[in-house]
ZAMARGU-4260 file (C-alpha; in steps of 0.2 Angstrom, whole numbers, plus 5000, padded with zeros to 4 digits):
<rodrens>
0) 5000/5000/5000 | 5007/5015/4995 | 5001/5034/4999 | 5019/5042/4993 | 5012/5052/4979
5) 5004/5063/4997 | 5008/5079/4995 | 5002/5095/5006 | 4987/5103/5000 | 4977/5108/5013
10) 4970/5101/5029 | 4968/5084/5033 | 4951/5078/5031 | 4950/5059/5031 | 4963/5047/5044
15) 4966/5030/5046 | 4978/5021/5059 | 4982/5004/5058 | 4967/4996/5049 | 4962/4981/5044
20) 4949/4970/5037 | 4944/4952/5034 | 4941/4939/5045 | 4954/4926/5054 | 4967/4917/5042
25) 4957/4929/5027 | 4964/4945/5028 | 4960/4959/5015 | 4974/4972/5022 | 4979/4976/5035
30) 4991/4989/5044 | 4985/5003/5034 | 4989/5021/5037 | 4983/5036/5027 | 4980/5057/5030
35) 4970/5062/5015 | 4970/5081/5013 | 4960/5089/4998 | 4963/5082/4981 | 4960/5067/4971
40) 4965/5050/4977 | 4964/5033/4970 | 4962/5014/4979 | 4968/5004/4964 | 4968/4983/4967
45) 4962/4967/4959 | 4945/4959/4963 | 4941/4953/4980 | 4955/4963/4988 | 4945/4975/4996
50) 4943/4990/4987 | 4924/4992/4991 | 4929/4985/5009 | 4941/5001/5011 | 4927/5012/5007
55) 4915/5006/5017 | 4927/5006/5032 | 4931/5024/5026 | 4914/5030/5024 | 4908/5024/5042
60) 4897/5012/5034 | 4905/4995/5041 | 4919/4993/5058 | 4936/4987/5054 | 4942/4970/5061
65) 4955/4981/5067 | 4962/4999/5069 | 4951/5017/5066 | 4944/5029/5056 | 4945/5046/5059
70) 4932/5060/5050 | 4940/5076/5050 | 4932/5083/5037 | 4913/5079/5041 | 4904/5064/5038
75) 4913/5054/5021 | 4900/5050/5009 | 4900/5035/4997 | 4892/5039/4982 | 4881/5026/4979
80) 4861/5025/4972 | 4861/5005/4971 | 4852/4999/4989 | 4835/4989/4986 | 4828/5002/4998
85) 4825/5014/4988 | 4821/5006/4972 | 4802/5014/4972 | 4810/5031/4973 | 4810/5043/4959
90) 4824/5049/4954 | 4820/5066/4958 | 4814/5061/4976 | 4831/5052/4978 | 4843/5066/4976
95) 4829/5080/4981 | 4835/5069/5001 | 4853/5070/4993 | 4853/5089/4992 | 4845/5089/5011
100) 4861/5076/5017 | 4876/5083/5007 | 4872/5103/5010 | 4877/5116/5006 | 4871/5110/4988
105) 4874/5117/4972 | 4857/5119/4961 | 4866/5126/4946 | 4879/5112/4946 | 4864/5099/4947
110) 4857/5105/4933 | 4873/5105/4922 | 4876/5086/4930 | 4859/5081/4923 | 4862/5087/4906
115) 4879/5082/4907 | 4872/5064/4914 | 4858/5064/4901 | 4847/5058/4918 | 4832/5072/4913
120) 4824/5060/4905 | 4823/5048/4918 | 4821/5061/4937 | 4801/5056/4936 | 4806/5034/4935
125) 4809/5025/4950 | 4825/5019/4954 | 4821/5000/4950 | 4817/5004/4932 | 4834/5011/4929
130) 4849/5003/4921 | 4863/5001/4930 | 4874/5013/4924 | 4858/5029/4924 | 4858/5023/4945
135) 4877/5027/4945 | 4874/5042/4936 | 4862/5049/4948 | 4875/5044/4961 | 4888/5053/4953
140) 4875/5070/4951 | 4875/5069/4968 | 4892/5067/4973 | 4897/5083/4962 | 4882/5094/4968
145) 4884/5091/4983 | 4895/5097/4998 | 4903/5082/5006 | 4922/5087/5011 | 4926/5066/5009
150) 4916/5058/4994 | 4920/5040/4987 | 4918/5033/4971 | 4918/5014/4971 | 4922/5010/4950
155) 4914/5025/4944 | 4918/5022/4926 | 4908/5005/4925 | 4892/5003/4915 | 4891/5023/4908
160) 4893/5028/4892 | 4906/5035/4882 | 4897/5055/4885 | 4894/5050/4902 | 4914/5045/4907
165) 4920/5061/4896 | 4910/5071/4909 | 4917/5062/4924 | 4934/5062/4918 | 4930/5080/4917
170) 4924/5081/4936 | 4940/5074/4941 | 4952/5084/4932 | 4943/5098/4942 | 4945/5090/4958
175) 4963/5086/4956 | 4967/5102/4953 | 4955/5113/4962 | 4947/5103/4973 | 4947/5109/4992
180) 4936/5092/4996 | 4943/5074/4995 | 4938/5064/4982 | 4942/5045/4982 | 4942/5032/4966
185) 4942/5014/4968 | 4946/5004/4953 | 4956/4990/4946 | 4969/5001/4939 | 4968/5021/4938
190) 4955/5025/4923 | 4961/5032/4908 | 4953/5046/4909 | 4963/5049/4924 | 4979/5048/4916
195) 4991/5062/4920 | 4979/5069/4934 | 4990/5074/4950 | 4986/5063/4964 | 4984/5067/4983
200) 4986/5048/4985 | 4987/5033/4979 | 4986/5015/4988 | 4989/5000/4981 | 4978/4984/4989
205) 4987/4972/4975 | 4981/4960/4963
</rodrens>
């Protein structure tokens, strides 16, 4: 694991000492230290080596087997519009509780995210008659209207269309470079589109 790209940007907003997960004999990582400051970071490893794991554990959603997780920044979200619990939702309802959670929210932006998303068509369906990739969409609408200091993206890229991953790509370069928030990428390897970008971080769970 490897966060030597780090460099000083801002406040730390996001730390974790010694951590771990997995059970007894199985472990996914552990020993794991990171201070993420503003900027872009990235979670790179092969399958089933605990890339969504880490984010879970970072966003609060899950406790670790071992070690902590300390929010600086406010309360991490992970970007995600997938749980069965919402699947009778619109669209529109589902981020209109998003704009109340990740305040202060930025209207303008989510208007340019949903053209930018091609989701306009589909804010009065709910959640269960989307595809895959619109549900990550919306997610991602959500993620860059609104206001969390610590967002995660677990493999953002997946399922969208060639428009839709210009536009993220997009979104990224802008964090990377401007960004006073924390935005971390989980994937297989770093994405195209993410070539070049100046990271805050990068750590390596292995393949």
């Amino acid at each position: 694991m490897d966060d030597s790209d780090r460099h000083d940007r801002g406040p730390v907003l996001l730390v974790a000492e010694d951590l771990g997960a997995g059970g007894p004999g199985q472990p996914l990582f552990r020993g794991l230290a990171l201070a993420l400051g503003p900027g872009l970071c990235l979670v790179r490893g092969g399958d089933g080596r605990g890339k969504t794991t880490l984010l879970r554990l970072l966003a609060g959603l899950q406790p670790p087997a071992c070690g902590r997780v300390r929010a600086l920044g406010g309360t991490p979200w992970l970007a995600d519009a997938s749980d069965p619990a919402d699947d009778d939702r619109r669209a529109r309802d589902w981020l209109a509780a998003r704009r109340a959670a990740l305040a202060p929210w930025d209207d303008r932006r989510e208007r340019e995210l949903i053209a930018a998303f091609s989701l306009g068509e589909h804010l009065d369906k709910e959640l269960f008659r989307l595809s895959t990739g619109t549900r990550r969409k919306l997610a991602l609408a959500a993620a860059f209207a609104g206001g969390a200091r610590v967002t995660l993206l677990d493999m953002p890229f997946a399922a969208l269309d060639a428009p839709s991953r210009e536009a993220l790509g997009a979104l990224l370069a802008e964090a990377a470079a401007h960004s006073s928030r924390a935005w971390i990428v989980a994937d297989f390897e770093r994405p195209e589109a993410m070539a070049g970008l100046r990271l805050s971080a990068e750590i390596d769970l292995g393949d």
